[in-house]
C-alpha positions as CSV (number, residue, x, y, z in Angstrom):
1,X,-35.4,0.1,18.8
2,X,-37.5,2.0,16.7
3,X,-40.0,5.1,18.3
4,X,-43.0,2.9,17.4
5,X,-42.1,0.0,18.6
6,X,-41.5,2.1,22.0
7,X,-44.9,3.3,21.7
8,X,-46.6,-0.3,21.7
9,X,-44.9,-1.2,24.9
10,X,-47.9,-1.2,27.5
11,X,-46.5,1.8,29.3
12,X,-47.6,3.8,26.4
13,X,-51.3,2.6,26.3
14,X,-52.9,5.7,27.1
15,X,-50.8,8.0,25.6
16,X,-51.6,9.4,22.2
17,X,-49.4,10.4,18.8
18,X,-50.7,13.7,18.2
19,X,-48.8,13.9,14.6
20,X,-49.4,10.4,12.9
21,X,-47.4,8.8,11.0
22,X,-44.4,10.9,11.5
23,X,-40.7,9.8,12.8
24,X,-42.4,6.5,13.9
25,X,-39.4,4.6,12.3
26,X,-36.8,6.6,14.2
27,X,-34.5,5.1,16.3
28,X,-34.4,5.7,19.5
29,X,-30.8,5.2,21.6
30,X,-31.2,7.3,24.1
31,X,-33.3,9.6,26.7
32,X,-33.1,12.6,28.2
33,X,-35.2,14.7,30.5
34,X,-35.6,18.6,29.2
35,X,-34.4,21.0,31.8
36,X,-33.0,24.0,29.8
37,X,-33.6,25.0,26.1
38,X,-29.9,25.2,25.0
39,X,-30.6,21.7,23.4
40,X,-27.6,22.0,20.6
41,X,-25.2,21.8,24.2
42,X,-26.1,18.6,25.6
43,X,-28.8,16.6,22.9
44,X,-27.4,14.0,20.3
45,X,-28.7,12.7,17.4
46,X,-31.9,9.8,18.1
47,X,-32.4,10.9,21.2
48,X,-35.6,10.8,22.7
49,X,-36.8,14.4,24.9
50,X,-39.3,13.9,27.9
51,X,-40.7,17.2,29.0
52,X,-43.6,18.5,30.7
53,X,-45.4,21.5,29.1
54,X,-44.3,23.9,31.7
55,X,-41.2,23.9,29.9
56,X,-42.7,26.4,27.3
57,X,-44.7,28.6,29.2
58,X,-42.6,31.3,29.1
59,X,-41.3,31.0,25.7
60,X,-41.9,33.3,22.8
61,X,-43.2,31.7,19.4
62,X,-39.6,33.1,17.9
63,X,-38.3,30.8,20.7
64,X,-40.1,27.8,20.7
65,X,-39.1,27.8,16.7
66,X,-35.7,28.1,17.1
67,X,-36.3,25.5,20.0
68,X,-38.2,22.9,16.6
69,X,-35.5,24.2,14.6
70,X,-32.4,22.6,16.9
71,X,-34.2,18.9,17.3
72,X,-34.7,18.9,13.9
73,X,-31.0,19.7,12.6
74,X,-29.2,17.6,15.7
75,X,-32.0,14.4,15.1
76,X,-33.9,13.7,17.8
77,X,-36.1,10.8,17.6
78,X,-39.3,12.7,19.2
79,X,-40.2,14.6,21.6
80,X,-42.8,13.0,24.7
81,X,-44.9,16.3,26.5
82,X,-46.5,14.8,30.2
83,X,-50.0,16.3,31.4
84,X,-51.3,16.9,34.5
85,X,-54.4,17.7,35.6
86,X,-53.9,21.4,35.5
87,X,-53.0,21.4,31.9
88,X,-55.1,18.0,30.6
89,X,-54.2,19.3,27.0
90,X,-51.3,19.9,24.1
91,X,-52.1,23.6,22.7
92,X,-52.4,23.3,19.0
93,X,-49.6,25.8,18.5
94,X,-47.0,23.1,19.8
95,X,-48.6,20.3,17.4
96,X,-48.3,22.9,14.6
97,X,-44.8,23.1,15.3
98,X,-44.3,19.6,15.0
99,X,-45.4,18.7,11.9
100,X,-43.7,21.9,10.7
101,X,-40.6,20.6,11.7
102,X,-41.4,16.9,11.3
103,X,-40.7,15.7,14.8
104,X,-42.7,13.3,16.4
105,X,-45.4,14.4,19.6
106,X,-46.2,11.7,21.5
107,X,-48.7,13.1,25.0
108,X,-48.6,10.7,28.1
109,X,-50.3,10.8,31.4
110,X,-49.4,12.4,35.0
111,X,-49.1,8.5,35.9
112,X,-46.3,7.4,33.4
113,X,-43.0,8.7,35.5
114,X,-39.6,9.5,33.2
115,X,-38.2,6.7,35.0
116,X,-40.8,4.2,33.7
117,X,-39.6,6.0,30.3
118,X,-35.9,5.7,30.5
119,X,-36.0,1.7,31.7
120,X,-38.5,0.9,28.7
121,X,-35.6,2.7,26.4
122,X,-32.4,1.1,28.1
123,X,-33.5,-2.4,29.2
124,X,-33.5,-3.7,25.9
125,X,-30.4,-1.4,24.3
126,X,-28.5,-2.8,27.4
127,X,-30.0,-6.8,26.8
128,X,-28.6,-6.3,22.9
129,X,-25.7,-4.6,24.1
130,X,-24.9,-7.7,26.6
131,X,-25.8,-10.3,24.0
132,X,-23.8,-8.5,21.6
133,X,-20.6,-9.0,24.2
134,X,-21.2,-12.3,24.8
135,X,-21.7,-13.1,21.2
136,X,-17.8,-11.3,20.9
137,X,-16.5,-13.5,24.2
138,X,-18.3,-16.9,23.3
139,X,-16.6,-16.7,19.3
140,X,-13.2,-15.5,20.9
141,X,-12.8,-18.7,23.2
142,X,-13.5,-20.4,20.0
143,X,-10.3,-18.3,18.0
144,X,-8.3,-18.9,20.8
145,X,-7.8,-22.7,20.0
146,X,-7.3,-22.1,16.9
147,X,-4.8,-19.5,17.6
148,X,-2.7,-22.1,20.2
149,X,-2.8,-24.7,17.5
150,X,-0.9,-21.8,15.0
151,X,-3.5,-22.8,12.5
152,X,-3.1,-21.3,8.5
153,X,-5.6,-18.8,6.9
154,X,-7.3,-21.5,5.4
155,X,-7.9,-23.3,9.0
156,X,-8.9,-20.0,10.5
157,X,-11.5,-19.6,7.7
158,X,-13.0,-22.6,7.8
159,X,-13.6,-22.0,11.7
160,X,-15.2,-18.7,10.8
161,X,-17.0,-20.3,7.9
162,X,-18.9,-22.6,10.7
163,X,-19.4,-19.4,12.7
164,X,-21.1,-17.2,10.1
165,X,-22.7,-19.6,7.5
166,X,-22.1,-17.3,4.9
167,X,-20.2,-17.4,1.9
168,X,-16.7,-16.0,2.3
169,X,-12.9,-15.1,0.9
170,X,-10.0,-14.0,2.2
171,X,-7.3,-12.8,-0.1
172,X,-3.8,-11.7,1.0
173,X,-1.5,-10.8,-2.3
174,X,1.7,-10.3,-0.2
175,X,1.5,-14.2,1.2
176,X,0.1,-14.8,-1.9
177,X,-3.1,-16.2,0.0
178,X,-6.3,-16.3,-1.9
179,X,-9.3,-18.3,0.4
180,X,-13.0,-18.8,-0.7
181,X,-15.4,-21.1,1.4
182,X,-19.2,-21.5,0.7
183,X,-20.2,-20.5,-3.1
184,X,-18.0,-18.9,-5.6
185,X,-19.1,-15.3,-6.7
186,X,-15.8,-14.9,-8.7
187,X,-17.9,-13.8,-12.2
188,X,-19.8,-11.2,-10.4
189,X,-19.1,-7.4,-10.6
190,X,-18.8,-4.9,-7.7
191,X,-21.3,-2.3,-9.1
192,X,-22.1,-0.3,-6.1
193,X,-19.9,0.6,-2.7
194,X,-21.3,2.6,0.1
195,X,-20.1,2.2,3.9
196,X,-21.9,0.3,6.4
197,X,-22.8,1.9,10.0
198,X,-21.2,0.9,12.4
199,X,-22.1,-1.0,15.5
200,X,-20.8,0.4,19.6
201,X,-18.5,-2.3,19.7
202,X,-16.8,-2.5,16.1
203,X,-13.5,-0.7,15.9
204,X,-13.2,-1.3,11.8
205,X,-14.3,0.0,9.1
206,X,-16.5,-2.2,6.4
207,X,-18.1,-1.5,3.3
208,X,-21.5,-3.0,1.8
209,X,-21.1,-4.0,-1.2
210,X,-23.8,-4.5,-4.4
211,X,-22.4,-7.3,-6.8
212,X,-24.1,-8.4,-9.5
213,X,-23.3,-11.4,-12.0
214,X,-24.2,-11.1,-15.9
215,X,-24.2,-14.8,-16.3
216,X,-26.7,-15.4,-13.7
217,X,-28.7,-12.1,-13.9
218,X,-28.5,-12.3,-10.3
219,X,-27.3,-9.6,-7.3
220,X,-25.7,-10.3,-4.4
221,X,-24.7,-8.2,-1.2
222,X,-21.3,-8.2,0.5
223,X,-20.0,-7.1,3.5
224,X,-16.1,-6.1,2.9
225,X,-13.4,-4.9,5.2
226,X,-9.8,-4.0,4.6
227,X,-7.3,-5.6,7.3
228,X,-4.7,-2.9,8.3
229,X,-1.2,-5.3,8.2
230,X,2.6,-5.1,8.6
231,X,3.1,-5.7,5.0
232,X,1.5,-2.6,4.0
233,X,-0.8,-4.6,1.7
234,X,-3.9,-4.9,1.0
235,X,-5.7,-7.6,3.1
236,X,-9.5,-8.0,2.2
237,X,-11.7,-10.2,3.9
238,X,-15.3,-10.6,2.3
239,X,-18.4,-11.6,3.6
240,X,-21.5,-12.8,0.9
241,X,-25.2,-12.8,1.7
242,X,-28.3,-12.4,0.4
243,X,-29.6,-9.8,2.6
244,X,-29.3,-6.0,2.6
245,X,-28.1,-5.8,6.2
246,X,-26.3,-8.2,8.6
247,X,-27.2,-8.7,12.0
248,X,-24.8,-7.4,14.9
249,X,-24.4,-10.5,16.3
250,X,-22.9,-11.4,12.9
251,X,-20.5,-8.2,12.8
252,X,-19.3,-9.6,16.3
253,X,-18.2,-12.8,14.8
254,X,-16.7,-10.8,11.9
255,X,-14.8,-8.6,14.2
256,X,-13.2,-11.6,15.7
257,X,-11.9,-13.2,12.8
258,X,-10.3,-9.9,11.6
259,X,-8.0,-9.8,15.3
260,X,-7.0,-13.1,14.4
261,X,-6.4,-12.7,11.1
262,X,-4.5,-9.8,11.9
263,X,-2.4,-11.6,14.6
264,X,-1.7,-14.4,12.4
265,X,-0.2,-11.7,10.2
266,X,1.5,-10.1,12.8
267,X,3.4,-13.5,13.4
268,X,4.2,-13.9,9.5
269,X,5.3,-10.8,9.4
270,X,7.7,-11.4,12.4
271,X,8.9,-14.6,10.8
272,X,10.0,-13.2,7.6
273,X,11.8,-10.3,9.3
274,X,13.6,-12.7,11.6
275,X,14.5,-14.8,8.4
276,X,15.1,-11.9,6.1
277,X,17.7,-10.8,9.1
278,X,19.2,-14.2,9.1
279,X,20.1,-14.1,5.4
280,X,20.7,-11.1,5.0
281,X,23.7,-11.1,7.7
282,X,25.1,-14.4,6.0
283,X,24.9,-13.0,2.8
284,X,26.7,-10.3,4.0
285,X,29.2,-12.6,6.1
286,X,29.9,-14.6,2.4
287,X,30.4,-11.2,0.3
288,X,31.2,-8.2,2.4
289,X,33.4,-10.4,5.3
290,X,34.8,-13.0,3.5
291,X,36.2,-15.5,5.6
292,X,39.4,-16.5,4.7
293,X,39.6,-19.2,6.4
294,X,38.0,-22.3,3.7
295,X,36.4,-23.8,6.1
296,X,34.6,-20.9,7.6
297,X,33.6,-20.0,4.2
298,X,32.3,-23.6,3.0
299,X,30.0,-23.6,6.8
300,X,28.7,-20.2,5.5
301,X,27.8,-21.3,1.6
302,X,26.4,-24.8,3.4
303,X,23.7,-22.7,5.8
304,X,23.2,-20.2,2.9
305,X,22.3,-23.2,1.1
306,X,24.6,-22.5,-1.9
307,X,27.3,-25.4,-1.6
308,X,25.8,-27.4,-4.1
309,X,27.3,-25.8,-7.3
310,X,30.5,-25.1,-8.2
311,X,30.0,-21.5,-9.6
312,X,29.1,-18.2,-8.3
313,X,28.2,-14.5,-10.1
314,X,26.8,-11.3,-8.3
315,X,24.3,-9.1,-9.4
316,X,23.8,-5.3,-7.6
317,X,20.8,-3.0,-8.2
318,X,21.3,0.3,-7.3
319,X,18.9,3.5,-7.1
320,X,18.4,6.0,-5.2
321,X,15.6,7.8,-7.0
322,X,13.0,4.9,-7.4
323,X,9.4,6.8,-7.5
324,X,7.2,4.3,-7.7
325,X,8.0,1.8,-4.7
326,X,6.4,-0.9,-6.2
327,X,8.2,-1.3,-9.7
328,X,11.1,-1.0,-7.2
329,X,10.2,-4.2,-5.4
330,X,9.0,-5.7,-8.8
331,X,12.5,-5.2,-10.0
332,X,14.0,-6.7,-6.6
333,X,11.3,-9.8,-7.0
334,X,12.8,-10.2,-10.5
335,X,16.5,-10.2,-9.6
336,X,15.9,-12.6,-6.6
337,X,14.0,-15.4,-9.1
338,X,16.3,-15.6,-11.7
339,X,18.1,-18.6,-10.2
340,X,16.5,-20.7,-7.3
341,X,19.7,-20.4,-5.2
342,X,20.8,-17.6,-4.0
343,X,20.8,-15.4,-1.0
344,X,20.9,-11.4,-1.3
345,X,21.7,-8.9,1.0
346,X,20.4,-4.9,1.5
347,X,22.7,-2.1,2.1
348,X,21.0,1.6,2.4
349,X,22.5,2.6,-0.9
350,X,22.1,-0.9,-3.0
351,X,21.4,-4.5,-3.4
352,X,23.7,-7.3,-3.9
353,X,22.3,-10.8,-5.0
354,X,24.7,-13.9,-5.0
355,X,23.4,-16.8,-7.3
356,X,24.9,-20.4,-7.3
357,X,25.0,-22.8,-10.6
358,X,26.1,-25.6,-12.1
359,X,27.9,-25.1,-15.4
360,X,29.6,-22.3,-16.9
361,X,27.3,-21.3,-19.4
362,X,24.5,-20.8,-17.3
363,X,26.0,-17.6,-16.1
364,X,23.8,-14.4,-16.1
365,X,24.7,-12.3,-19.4
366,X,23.7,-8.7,-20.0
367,X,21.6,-10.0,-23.1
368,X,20.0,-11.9,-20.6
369,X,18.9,-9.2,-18.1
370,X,18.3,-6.7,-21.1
371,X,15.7,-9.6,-21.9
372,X,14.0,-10.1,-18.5
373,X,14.0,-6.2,-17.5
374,X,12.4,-2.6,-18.5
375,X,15.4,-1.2,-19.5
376,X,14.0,2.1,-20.4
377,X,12.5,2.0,-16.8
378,X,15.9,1.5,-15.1
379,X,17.3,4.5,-17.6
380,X,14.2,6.5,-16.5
381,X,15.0,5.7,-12.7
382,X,18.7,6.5,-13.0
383,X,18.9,3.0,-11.6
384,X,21.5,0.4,-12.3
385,X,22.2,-3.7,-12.1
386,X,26.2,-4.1,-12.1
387,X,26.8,-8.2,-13.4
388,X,30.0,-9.5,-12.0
389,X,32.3,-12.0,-13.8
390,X,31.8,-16.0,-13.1
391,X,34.3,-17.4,-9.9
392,X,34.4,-20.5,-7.9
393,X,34.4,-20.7,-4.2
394,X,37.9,-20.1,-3.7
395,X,37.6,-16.2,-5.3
396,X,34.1,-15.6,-4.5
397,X,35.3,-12.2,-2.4
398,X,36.2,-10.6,-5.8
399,X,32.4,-10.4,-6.6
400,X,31.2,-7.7,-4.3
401,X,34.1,-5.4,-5.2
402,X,33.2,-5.8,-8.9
403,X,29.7,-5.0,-8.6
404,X,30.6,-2.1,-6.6
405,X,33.4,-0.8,-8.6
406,X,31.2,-1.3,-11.6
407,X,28.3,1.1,-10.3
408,X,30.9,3.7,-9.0
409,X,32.4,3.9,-12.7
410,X,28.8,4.5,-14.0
411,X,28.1,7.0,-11.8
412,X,30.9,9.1,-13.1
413,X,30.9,7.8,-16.9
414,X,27.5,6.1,-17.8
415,X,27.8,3.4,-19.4
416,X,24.0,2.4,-18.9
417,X,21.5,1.0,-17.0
418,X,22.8,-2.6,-17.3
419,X,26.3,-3.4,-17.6
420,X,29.1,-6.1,-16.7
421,X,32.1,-5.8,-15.1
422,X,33.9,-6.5,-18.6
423,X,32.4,-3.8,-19.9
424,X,34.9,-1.2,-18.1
425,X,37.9,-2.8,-20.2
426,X,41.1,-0.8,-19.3
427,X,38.8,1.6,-17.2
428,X,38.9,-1.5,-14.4
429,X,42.6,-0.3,-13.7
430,X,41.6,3.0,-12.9
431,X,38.9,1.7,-10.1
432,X,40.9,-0.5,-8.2
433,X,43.4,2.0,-7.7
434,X,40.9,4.7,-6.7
435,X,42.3,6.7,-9.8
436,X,38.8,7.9,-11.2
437,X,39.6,11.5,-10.5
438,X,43.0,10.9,-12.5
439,X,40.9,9.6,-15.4
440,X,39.1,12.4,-15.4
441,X,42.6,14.6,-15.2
442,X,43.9,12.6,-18.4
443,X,41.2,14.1,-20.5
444,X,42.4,16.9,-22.8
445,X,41.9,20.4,-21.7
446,X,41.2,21.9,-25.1
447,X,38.9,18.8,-25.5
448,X,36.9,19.1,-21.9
449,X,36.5,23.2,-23.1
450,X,35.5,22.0,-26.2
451,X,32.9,19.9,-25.1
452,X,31.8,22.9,-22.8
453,X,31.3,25.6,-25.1
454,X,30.4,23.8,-28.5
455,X,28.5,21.2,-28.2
456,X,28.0,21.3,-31.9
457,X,31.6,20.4,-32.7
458,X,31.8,17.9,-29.9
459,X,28.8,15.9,-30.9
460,X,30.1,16.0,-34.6
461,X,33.6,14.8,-33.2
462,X,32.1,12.0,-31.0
463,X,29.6,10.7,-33.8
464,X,32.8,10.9,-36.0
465,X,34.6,8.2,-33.3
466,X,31.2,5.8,-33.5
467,X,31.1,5.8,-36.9
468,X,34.3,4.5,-36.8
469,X,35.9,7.5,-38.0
470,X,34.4,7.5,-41.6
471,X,33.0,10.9,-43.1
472,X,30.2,9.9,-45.6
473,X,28.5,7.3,-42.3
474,X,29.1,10.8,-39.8
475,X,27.5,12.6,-42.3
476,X,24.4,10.3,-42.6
477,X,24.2,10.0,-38.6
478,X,24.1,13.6,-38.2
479,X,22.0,14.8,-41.4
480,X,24.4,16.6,-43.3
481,X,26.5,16.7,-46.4
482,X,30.3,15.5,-46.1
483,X,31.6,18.9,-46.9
484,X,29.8,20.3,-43.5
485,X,31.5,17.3,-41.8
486,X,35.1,17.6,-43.2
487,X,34.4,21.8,-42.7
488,X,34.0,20.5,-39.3
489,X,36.8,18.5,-38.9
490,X,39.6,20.6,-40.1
491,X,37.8,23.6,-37.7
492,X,38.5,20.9,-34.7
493,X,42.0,20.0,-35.8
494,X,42.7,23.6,-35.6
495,X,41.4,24.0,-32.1
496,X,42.8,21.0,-30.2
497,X,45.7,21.8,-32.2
498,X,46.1,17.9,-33.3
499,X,46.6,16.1,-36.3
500,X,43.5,13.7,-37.3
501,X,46.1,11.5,-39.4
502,X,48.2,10.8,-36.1
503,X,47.0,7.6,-35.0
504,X,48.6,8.2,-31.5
505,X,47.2,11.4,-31.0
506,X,43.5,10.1,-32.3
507,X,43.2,7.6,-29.9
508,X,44.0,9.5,-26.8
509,X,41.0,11.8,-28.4
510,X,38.7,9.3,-28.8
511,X,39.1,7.9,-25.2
512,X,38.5,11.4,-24.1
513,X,36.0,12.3,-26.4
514,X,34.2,8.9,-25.1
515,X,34.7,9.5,-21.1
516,X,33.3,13.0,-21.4
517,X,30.3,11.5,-23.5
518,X,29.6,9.4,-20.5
519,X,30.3,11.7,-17.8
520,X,27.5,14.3,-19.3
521,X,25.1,11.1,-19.4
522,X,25.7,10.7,-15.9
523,X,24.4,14.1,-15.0
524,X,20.9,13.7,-16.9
């Protein structure tokens, strides 16, 4: 209720606005009777202050300023002064310090009581109020079907679609749910935001929102609110009109549809958990616990779903470091739709997808992955996919090992962000003995101090290996004449005290030249 709509009411017909125009258009949500001055301890904002002009007679005019100076900062709607007969009149010094202060004086006769006041104020913020309620009960009966009948998003936005009669959408990007009913407003632009005021009863938050469409030269408002949900997503729910502002009533139904749409989550959410559970334990039954009983196994692959083919390969992601959570998942998403069957599961340090196909030569190469993923991402992340090698049913417990053993090695020597069980050659051996540490032993002493204290040498040794041992290509990798390169050489012979023609001798080099290569790529 606004103050002038107050002051129409027939209680007011004698009274008299004694500063015009002023405040009438402030709303007024409460009253309250004025019995000390201390107004900042127990006034709020559109509040409207009956008093009786004995309440200044004792005040300085410092007083009665700060007194105009507190309603104005805290709001009030206005302040209403009752005359009696001993005092018929307003002095002008209090109507001066109205429309200094810009609150609005309304005067009123010994005959209208504060009670008369206070009912003309609450009765009809207590009707709204109640119709408001009933508005909320009368469209949650209605939800309540359709939450018994488990209806989709699209059947619980038709139903709200009948209730609002406005144009709506409802987009969900985890469930990969995207629902408009009414008209489309898909070309128009968001071009301003600001939120909306909210309502006693509304317990989210909503935006109004200015849209405006360059092919039709046309703007629209919106009314948008974010649904909080398990997913951690963002879950919008839009409401188009033509107006400026929606009606409460309106905001009732809207508040509705949000608890159901946020229950209906709720239950998604649940489901995909309970399934996610499910799989993730077989998974973990077929790879980590391996039946060995055939039988056993085959009952597992049939409710996993992945009986149909004959071959099977494993693929684990690991990474601990992953700053960006959602190129994480992106990566994970990736992984899981290479090949339609397939069942993964999650351990705290890494992630182990089984696939199941038909032929050989579908297996998953490392050209293939290099292909499908950001490899200078996963470099950048420290993150790593270990490929197993392709086995049948009967050997399917040697793929988790390989993975694993295959991350383990890179952690120590880094191979790279992508690499195949094959790709550890001899260095296999070594991890399925639990011998890494005894690798690392077999490397040369001279050569590990080398590779310590001059890394000048060491990095012209190792380019000397990849170029496959020929001067004149070293040369050209490292940007410098021959001579520097063979001055280099002999210097290195001398300190490893080996001989560069001794093919024996040169080949336990290189592979120690190679592992502590990878071993310092491991630490970056």
């Amino acid at each position: 209720m606004q103050l002038k709509e107050l002051i129409e009411l027939p209680l007011f017909k004698n009274s008299k606005t004694l500063t015009g125009t002023i405040g009438l258009t402030n709303p007024v949500a409460s009253v309250m009777v004025l019995e000390a001055i201390d107004i900042e301890k127990w006034s709020k904002k559109d509040q409207l202050i009956l008093t009786s002009f004995y309440a200044f007679t004792d005040l300085s005019m410092d007083q009665l300023r700060v007194f105009f100076e507190k309603m104005q900062q805290i709001g009030v709607s206005g302040l209403v002064v009752k005359v009696d007969r001993l005092i018929p009149m307003i002095p002008e010094w209090i109507i001066g310090l109205s429309f200094d202060y810009q609150i609005p004086l309304i005067k009123v006769q010994q005959d209208v009581s504060y009670e008369a006041i206070m009912l003309a104020v609450y009765e009809p913020l207590l009707n709204h109020q109640t119709h408001l309620l009933r508005t909320y009960y009368e469209v949650r009966q209605r939800f309540m079907k359709v939450e018994r009948n488990h209806s989709s998003f699209e059947q619980i936005m038709q139903e709200f679609y009948q209730l609002i009669e406005k144009p709506c959408s409802l987009r969900i990007p985890h469930l990969d749910v995207q629902v408009a009913i009414g008209q489309s407003f898909k070309n128009y632009v968001v071009t301003k935001s600001e939120p909306m005021k909210t309502i006693e009863f509304t317990k989210n938050h909503y935006e109004y929102l200015e849209l405006f469409s360059h092919e039709n030269n046309q703007y629209v408002t919106a009314i948008k609110v974010d649904i909080i949900n398990p997913f951690n997503d963002l879950c919008t729910l839009i409401v188009y009109q033509k107006d400026s502002q929606i009606p409460e009533a309106k905001v009732m139904i809207i508040e509705n549809v949000v608890d159901v749409i946020y229950e209906r989550l709720q239950m998604e959410y649940l489901l995909k958990k309970e399934r996610y559970n499910r799989m993730n334990n077989l998974a973990e039954a077929i790879l980590q616990s391996t039946p060995n009983n055939s039988e056993e196994l085959a009952a597992l692959l049939q409710e996993a779903q992945l009986d149909r083919y004959d071959y099977y390969q494993g693929i684990a992601f690991a990474s601990n470091t992953f700053k960006d959570k959602q190129r994480k998942i992106a990566v994970l998403h990736k992984l899981r739709a290479l090949k339609t069957a397939h069942v993964f599961f999650e351990h705290h340090n890494y992630l182990v997808v089984l696939y199941n196909f038909q032929q050989l030569a579908q297996e998953i190469s490392k050209k293939n992955l290099e292909k499908q993923f950001e490899v200078s991402l996963l470099s950048e992340e420290s993150a790593c996919l270990a490929v197993s090698e392709v086995f049948t049913k009967e050997h399917i417990k040697e793929i988790l090992p390989q993975c694993l053993d295959a991350i383990r090695f890179n952690r120590q020597f880094y191979l790279g962000p992508i690499l195949t069980y094959s790709d550890l050659g001899i260095f296999s051996s070594f991890i399925k003995e639990n011998q890494l540490e005894r690798l690392q032993q077999s490397i040369p002493p001279k050569l590990y101090q080398m590779s310590e204290e001059d890394e000048e040498l060491f990095t012209t040794f190792y380019t000397f290996f990849i170029s496959n041992r020929n001067y004149k290509k070293t040369a050209e990798a490292l940007f410098l004449h021959s001579k520097t390169i063979r001055y280099r050489l002999n210097k290195i012979e001398q300190l490893l005290e080996i001989d560069l023609t001794n093919p024996i001798q040169l080949v336990n080099y290189e592979i120690g030249t190679y592992l502590l290569e990878l071993k310092k790529r491991s630490r970056l």
